[in-house]
C-alpha positions in Angstrom: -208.2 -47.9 34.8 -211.9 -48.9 34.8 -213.0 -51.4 37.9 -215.8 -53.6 37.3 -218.5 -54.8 40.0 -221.4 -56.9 40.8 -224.1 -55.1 39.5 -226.8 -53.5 41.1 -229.8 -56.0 40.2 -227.7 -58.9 41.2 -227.2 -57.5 44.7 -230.4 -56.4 45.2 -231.6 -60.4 44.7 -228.5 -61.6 47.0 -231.4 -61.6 49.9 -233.5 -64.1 47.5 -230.5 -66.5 46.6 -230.9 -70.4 48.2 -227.6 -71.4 46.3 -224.0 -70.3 46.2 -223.7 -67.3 43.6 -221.1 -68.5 41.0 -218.9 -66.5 38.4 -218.0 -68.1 35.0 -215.2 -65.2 34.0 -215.3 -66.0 29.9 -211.6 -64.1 29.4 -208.1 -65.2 30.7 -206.2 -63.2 33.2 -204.3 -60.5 32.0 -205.9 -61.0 28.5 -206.5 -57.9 26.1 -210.0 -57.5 26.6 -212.0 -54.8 24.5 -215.2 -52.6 25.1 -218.4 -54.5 25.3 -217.0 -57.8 25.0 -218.3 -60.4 27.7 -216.1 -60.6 30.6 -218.1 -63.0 32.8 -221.7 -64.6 33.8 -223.3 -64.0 36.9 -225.0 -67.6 38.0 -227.5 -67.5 40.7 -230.6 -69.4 42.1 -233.2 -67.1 44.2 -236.5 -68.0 45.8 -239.5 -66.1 46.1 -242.8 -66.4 47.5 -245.8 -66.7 44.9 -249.0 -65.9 46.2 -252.2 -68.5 45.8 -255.8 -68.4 46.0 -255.5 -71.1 48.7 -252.1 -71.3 49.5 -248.2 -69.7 48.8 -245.6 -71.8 46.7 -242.2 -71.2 46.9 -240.8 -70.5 43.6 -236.9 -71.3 42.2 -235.7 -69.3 39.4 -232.1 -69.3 37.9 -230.6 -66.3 36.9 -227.9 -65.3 34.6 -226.1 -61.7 34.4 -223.9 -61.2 31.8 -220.8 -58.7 32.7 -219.1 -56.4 29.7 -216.3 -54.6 29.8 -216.2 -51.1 30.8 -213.6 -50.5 28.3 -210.2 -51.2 26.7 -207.4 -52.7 28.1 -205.6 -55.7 29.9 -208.2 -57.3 33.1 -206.6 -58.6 35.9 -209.2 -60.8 38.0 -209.1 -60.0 41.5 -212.0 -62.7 42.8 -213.6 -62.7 45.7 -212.9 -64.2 49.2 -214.7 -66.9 51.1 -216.1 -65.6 54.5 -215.5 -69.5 55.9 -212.0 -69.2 55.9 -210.6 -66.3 53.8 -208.8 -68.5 51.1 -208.0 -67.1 47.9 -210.3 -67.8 45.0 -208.8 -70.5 42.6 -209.2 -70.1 39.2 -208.1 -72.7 36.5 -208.8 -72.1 33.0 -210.9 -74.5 31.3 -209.8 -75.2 27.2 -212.8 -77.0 26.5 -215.0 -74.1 27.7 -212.9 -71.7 27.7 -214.0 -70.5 31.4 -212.7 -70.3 34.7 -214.7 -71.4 37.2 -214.3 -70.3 41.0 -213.6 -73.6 43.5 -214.9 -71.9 46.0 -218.4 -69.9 45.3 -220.3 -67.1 47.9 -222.8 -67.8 49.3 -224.9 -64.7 52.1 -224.6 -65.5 56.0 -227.8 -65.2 56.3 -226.9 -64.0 59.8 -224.9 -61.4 58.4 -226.4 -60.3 54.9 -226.5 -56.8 55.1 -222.5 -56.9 56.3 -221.9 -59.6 52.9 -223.7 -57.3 50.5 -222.0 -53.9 51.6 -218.5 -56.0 51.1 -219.5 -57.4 47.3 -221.1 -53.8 46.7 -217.5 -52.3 47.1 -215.2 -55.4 46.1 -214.2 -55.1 42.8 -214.6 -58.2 40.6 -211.6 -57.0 37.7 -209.6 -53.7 37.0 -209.1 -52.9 33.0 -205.2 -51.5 32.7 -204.5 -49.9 29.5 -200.6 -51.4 29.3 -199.3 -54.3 31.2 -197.2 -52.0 33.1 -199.4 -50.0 34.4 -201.5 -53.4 35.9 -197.9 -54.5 37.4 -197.4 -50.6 38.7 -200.8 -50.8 40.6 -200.1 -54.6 41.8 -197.3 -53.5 43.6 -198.4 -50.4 44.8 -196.2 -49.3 47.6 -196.7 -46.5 49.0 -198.4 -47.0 52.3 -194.9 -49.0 53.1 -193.2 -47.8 56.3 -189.6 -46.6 57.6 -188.7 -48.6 60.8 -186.1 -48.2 63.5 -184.4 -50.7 65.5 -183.8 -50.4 68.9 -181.6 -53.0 69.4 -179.1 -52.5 66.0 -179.7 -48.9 65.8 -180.5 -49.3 62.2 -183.1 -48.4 60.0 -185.6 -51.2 58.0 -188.5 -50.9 55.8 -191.9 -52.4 56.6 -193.3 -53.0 53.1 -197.3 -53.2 52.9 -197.3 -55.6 50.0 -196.1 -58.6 49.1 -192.3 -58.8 49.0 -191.3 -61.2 46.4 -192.0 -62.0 42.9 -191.7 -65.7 41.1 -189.3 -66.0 38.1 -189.4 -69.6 37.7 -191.0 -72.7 39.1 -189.3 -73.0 42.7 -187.5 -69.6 42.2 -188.0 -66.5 44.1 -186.7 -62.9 44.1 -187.0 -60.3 46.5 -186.3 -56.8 47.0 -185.3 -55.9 51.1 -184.3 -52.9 53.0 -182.9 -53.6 56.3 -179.9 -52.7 58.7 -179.7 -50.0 56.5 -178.9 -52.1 53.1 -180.6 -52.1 49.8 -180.3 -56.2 49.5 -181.3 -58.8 46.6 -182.8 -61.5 47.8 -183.0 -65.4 46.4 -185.0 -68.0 47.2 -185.3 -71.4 46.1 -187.0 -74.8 47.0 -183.4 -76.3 46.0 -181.4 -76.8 48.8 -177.6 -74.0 47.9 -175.2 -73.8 50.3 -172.4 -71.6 51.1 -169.7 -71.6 48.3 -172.7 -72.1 45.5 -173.0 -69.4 42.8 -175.8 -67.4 41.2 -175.5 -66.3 37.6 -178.4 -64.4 35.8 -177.7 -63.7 32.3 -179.6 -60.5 30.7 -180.2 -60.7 27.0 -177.2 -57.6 26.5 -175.0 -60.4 27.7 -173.8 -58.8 31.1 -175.0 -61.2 33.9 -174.8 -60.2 37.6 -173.0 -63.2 39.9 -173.4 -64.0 43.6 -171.1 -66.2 45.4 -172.9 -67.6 48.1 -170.8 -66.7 51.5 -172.7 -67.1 54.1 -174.8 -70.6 54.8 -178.4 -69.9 53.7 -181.5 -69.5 55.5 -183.9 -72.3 55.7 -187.9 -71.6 56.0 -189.8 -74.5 56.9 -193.1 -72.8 55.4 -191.8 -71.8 52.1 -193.3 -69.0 50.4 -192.1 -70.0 46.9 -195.4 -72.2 46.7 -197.2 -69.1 46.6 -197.0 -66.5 43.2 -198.7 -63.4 44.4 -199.2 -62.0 40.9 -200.8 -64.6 39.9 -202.8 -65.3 42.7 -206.4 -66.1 40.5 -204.6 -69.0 38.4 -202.6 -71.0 41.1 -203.7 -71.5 44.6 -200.9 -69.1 46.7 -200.9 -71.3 49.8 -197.5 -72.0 51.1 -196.5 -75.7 50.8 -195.4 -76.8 54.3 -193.7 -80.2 53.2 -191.1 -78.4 51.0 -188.4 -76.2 52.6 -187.0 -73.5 51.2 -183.2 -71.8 51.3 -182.7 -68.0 51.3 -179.8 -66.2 50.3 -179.3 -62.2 50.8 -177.0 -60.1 49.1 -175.7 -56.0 48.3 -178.1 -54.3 45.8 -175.6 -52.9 43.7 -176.2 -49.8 41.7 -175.5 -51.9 38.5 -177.4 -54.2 39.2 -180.5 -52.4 40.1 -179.6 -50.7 36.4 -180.3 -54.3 34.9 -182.8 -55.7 36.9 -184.8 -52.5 35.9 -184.0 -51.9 32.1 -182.5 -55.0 30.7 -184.6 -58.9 30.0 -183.9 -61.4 32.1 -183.2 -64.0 30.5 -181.4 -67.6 32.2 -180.3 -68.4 35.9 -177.9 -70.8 36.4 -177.1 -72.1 39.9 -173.4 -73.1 39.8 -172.7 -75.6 42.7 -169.3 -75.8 45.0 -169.2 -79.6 44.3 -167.4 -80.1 41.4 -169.5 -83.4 41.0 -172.6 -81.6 40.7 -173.8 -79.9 37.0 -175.1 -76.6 37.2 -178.5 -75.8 37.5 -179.6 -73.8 34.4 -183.2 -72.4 34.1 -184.5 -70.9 31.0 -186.1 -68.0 31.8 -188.1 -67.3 28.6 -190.3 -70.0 28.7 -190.8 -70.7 32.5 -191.7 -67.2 33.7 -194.5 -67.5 31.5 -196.1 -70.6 32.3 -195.5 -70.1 35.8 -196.6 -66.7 36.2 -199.6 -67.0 34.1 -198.8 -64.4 31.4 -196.4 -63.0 29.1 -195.8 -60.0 30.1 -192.3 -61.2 32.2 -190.2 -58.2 32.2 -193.3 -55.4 32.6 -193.8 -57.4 35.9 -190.0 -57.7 36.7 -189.1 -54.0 35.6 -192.6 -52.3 37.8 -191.8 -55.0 40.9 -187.9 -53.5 41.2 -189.3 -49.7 40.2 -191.6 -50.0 42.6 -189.2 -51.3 45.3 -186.6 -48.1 44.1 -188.7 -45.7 44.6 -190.3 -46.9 48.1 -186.3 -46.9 48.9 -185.5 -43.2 47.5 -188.5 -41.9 49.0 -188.4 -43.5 52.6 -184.3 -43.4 53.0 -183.4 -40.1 51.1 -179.9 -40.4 51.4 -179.3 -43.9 50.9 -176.5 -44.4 48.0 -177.1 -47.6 46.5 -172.9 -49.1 46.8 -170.9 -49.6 43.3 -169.5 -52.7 42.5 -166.5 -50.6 40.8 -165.8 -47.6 42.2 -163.3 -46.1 39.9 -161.1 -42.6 41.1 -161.4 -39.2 39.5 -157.8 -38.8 36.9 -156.7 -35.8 35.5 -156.6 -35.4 31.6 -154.4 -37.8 29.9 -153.5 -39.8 32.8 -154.5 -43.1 32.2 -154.4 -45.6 35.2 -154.5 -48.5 32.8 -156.3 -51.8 33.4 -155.8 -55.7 32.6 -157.9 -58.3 30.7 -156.3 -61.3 32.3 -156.6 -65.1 32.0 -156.4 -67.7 35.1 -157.2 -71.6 35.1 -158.0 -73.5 38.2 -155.9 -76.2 37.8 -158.1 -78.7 40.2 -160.8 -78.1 37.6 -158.9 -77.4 34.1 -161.8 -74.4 33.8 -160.3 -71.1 33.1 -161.8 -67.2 34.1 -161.3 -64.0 31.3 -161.5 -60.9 33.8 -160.7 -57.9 33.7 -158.7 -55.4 37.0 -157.0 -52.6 37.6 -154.8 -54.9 39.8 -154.5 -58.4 38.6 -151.4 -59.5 41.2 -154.0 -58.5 44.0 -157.3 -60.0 42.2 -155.1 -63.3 42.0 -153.7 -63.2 45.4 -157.7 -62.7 46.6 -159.1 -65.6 44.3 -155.8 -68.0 45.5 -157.2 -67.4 49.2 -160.3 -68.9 48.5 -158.7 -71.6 46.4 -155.1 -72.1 46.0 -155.2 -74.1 42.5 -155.8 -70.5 41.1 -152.8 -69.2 38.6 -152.5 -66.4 36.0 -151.9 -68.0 32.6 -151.8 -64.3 31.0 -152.2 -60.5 31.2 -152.1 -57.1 29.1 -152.6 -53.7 30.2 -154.8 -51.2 28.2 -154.5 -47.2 28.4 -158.3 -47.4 29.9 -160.8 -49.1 31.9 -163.5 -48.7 28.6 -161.3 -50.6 26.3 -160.4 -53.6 29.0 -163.8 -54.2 28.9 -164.1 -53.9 25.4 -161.5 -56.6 25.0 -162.9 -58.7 27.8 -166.7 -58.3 26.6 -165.3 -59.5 22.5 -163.5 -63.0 24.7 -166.3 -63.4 26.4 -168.5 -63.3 23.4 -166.6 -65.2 21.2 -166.3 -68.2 23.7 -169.9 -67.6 25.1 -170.7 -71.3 23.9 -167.8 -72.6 26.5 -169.5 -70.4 29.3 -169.9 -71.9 32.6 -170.9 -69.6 35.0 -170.0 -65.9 35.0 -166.5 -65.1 33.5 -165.4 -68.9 33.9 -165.0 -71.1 30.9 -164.3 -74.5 29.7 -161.9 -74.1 27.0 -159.5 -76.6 25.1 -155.4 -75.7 24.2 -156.3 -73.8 21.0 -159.0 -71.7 22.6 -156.4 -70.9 25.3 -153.1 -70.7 23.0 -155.3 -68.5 21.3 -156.4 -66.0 23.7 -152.7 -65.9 25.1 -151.1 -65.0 22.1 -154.3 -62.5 22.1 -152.7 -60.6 25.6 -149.0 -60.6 24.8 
């Protein structure tokens, strides 16, 4: 990783400078970027003293330093901060010029310049990362994060020194927590969910992780989903105070941490508990990108959740991230067997393809949410592997019918067909 700085000339003429000093960065954020090619222009007015026969003048001159790059790589722009009130920079790339220029520009406190120039000698302007990954790594840096205890619950809660969330699409938040002594995925959204809503989030190996929402959400006033931390010198971060926002916690699973950290991400759908409403479906692919500023979606999804791991294995040890199946030790040749089944809500004609080790009990649990639940058909195979071998082939070949999850909409023929398929 090379770093780049104001250079030593300009600083040494920050004392001389009667006008804000302004950068014109000439490269996008994130952008490959090689050796020597110009990364910015220093812009700068000083004044100096010129000495007469009769009388001194005071003399303007512009000045303009030309920054290159230290080397090869991918920049991330960190800006500066204004000493008025310690906003974030806001950059916003120009087409026509093909610049970003900062809204706000520095400017010395002249009461204060010695203080101002140590802080720009030692700020750094941009890093060069050689791999995406490695810039997302270093973004998320966590390991001056912190292991708390709680009187009160007796539990234990992490303290995390960055910033806890990352942006997948416009209005959508995710968020990796530790507390009361739970790994927990957390979801966020300027859309107002409420309990019985469901999230789906499909990965492009077709396996998708669902959360039925349980509890009624939490709502923040000063939503943070306004602000994109990654992407904090293309969109201003501040927090929109006009727009609410509703949070949702759930169980990190150990299979789900296994696709949030090696498989793409690549549709949410938010399913809603009033029949009358459609589904909310976002398409991942595109959105991420122009929201986040770059293309580099998963390297910043798979390093935010490593990141988040690891801070978790090395602060809690012995933490066991739960399974969602939990399946018993058998001896050789004794196979427990397992059912693909298929059920139809008759309130909504929509039908689920599952799969259980026992379907009597997995339809007695989905009847006490909602009674209109029955079991249409259901086949035992020898093992668990070749259920969801036959489930996985259903779900694929009526993955145009898909609603949400393992629920479809399917005609007579579809389901004729897939009963005659478990007799």
């Amino acid at each position: 990783m090379d770093n780049v700085f104001l250079p030593n000339d300009v600083l040494s003429e920050l004392h001389k400078c009667e006008s804000p000093l302004k950068i014109r960065w000439r490269v996008k954020n994130y952008s490959r970027v090689k050796k020597g090619d110009v990364l910015c222009e220093i812009i700068y007015t000083i004044q100096e003293i010129k000495e007469g026969l009769f009388s001194n003048r005071k003399v303007s001159t512009n000045k303009k330093r030309q920054i290159f790059s230290p080397g090869n790589g991918y920049i991330y722009i960190t800006g500066l901060y204004s000493f008025i009130d310690f906003k974030w920079y806001k950059f916003i790339w120009d087409d026509d010029t093909s610049t970003y220029d900062e809204d706000l520009k520095y400017n010395v406190d002249k009461e204060d310049e010695d203080n101002d120039i140590d802080f720009l000698k030692d700020h750094i302007l941009a890093s060069i990362f050689d791999s995406p990954k490695e810039l997302f790594t270093s973004y998320y840096n966590l390991s001056d994060s912190e292991l708390e205890n709680d009187p009160y619950t007796k539990t234990k809660r992490i303290e995390w020194c960055n910033q806890k969330w990352i942006n997948i699409s416009y209005g959508v938040i995710v968020s990796i927590d530790f507390k009361e002594d739970k790994a927990l995925f957390c979801f966020e959204t300027k859309d107002k969910v409420q309990k019985g809503d469901c999230l789906s989030f499909l990965f492009d190996n077709g396996k998708t992780i669902d959360y039925l929402i349980t509890t009624n959400p939490i709502k923040n006033e000063m939503w943070a989903g306004e602000c994109d931390p990654i992407s904090s010198a293309d969109f201003n971060p501040e927090p929109s105070l006009d727009i609410p926002g509703y949070k949702v916690s759930f169980i990190l699973y150990q299979e789900d941490a296994d696709l949030l950290l090696n498989s793409k991400l690549i549709s949410l759908r938010i399913s809603y508990n009033n029949v009358r409403k459609h589904p909310d479906t976002y398409d991942l692919n595109g959105i991420i990108e122009c929201w986040m500023g770059h293309p580099y979606t998963n390297e910043a999804i798979h390093s935010y959740v490593e990141c988040h791991l690891d801070a978790i294995k090395k602060l809690v040890p012995n933490y066991q991230f739960p399974r969602r199946f939990v399946e018993k030790t058998k001896t050789e040749y004794d196979f427990p067997g397992c059912y693909v089944y298929l059920m139809k809500d008759i309130s909504n004609g929509y039908h689920k393809i599952g799969i259980s080790n026992t379907p009597e009990y997995r339809e007695r649990t989905l009847q006490s949410e909602k009674p209109t639940i029955e079991m249409l058909a259901c086949k035992k195979f020898p093992t668990r592997k070749i259920a969801e071998a036959i489930e996985s082939a259903l779900h694929t070949a009526y993955s145009q019918q898909r609603l949400r999850g393992e629920w479809f909409n399917l005609n007579d023929a579809d389901v004729a067909a897939i009963i005659e398929t478990l007799k």
